[in-house]
N, C-alpha and C positions, 0 to 999 in steps of 0.2 A: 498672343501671349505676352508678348516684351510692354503691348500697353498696359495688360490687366494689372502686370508688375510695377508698371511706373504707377498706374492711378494707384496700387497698395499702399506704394512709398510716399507718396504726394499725399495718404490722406493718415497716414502714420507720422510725418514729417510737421504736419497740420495739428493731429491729435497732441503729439509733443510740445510745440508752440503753445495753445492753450494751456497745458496742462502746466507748462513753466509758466506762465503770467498769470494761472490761478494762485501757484504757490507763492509767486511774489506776493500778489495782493492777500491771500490769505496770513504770510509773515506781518503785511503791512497793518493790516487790522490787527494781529495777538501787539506788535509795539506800539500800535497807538493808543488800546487799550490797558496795555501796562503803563502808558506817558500819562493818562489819565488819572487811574490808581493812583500813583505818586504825586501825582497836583492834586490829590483829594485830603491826602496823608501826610502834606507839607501844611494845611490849612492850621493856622493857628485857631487854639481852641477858646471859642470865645463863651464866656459866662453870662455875660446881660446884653440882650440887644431890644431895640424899640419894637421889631416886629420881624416878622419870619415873611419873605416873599413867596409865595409858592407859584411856580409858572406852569399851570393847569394843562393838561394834553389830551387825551383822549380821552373820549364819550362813548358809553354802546351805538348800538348801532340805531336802536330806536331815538337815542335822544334822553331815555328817562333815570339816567343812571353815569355817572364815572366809570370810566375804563380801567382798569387795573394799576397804568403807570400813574392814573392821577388822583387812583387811592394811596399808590406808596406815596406821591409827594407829599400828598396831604395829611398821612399818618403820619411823616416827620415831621411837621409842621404841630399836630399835634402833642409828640412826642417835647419838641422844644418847649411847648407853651403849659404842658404838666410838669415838666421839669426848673419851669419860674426861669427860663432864659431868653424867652421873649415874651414881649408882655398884649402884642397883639397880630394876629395874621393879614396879611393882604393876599387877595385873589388877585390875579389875573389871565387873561386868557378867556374872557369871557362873550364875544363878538357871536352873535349865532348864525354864523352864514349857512348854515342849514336850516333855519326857520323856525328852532325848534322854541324859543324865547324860551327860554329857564336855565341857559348856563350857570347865571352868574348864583341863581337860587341853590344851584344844585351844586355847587359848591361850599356855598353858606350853611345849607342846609345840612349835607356830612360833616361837616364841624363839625356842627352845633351838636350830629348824633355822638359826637367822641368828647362831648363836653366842654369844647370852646365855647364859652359864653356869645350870644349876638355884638353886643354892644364891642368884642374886639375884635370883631371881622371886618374887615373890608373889601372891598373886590370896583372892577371895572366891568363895564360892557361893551367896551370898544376894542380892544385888543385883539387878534388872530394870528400874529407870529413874533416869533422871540423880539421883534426890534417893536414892533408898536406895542408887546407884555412892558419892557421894562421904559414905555414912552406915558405910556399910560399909570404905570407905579412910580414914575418920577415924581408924576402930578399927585398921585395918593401921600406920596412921601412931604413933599413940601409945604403941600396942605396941613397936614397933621405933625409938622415939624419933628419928624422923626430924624435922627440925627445917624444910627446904626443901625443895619437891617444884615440879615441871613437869609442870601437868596437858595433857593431850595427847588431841585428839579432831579432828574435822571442824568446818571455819573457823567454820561456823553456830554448833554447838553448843558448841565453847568461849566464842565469846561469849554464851551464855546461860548456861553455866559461873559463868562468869566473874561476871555479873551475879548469880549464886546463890549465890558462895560467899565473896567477897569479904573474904578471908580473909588477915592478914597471912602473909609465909611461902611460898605460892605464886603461883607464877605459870604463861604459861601460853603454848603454843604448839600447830603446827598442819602436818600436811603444805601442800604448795601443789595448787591445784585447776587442772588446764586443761581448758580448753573447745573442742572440735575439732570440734562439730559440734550439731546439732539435739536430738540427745537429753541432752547434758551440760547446754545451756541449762534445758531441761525436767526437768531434775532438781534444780538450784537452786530454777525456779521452786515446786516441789513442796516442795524441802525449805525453805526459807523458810518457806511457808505455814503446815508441820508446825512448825516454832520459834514464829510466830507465837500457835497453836495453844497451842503446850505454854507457852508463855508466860503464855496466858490462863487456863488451870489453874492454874500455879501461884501468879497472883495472886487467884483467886477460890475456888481452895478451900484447908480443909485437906490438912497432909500426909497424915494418916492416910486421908482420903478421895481426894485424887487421886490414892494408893499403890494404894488398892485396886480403883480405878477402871481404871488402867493394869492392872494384873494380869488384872484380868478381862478385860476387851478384849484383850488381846493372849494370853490361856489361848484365849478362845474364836476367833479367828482361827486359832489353831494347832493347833484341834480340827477345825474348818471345813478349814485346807489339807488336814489328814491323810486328811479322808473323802475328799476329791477326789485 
């Protein structure tokens, strides 16, 4: 009997333990999502810029379509470019390491359905994560001697952006996110984590290594979806 007691206590003493280091980390995501907000709402508001950057992210699952976060980019992107505040867009994020060849199309191509003309698209095919998107729109940028750009992603990741690029010149904005239920929570809390995460990469490794690292991981995941 004295053991059945001890293991009760031992696995109560256990359940307590998690359940305080959920609630930390659960505080730590609602402040680092309010530190966010406020680096969104400090952004000085800018009237004319050369081109709206937009850092593309998720694809269905087939391949033949944008994912939802990288229709909201892309509506901002839109929305700047009806609003005569940038005068043209850049993709990137268009590398297809799932074989599907039409990233960079399917980017262009939802534009051009929301009435961005062709001739002020631009886009890359090399890119796959935030550090080779904005290595790859350097070279769009210099090229086409754009002088001011508005980089434009999801609230998270522009502020990590933003923290990576710090660059005079641009700046940097953001659709708005709401929350209506149980699963939008849980995808902050997730995607927080994954900033966290990439954050820690990129302070601890090289470029060339965290490049290569991201590639593989994310080939093999999309070798993995395909068989299934």
């Amino acid at each position: 009997m004295k053991q059945y007691w001890s293991d009760i206590k031992g696995f109560v003493l256990l359940m307590a333990i998690l359940l305080f280091v959920l609630a930390i980390d659960i505080v730590g995501v609602s402040f680092y999502h309010h530190h966010v907000q406020q680096f969104l709402a400090n952004q000085p508001e800018i009237h004319h810029a050369d081109a709206g950057l937009v850092f593309f992210g998720d694809y269905e699952d087939d391949g033949r379509a944008l994912g939802p976060a990288s229709k909201q980019r892309a509506g901002k992107a839109v929305e700047l470019y009806h609003d005569h505040i940038v005068r043209h867009v850049i993709c990137v994020g268009g590398y297809d390491y799932r074989h599907w060849r039409g990233k960079p199309n399917l980017m262009s191509d939802y534009l051009q359905s929301k009435g961005v003309p062709a001739d002020c698209i631009l886009y890359d095919s090399l890119s796959f994560n935030t550090n080779t998107n904005w290595h790859e729109a350097s070279i769009i940028i210099a090229r086409e001697h754009f002088d001011t750009i508005i980089a434009i992603s999801s609230p998270l990741h522009i502020f990590r952006i933003a923290n990576m690029i710090n660059q005079e010149g641009v700046y940097y904005t953001s659709y708005t996110c709401s929350f209506t239920g149980f699963n939008d929570y849980w995808q902050l809390y997730l995607d927080v984590h994954h900033e966290w995460v990439s954050t820690f990469l990129s302070l601890t490794l090289r470029d060339e290594v965290r490049n290569r690292i991201v590639y593989i991981v994310r080939t093999v995941m999309g070798e993995v979806e395909n068989f299934f």
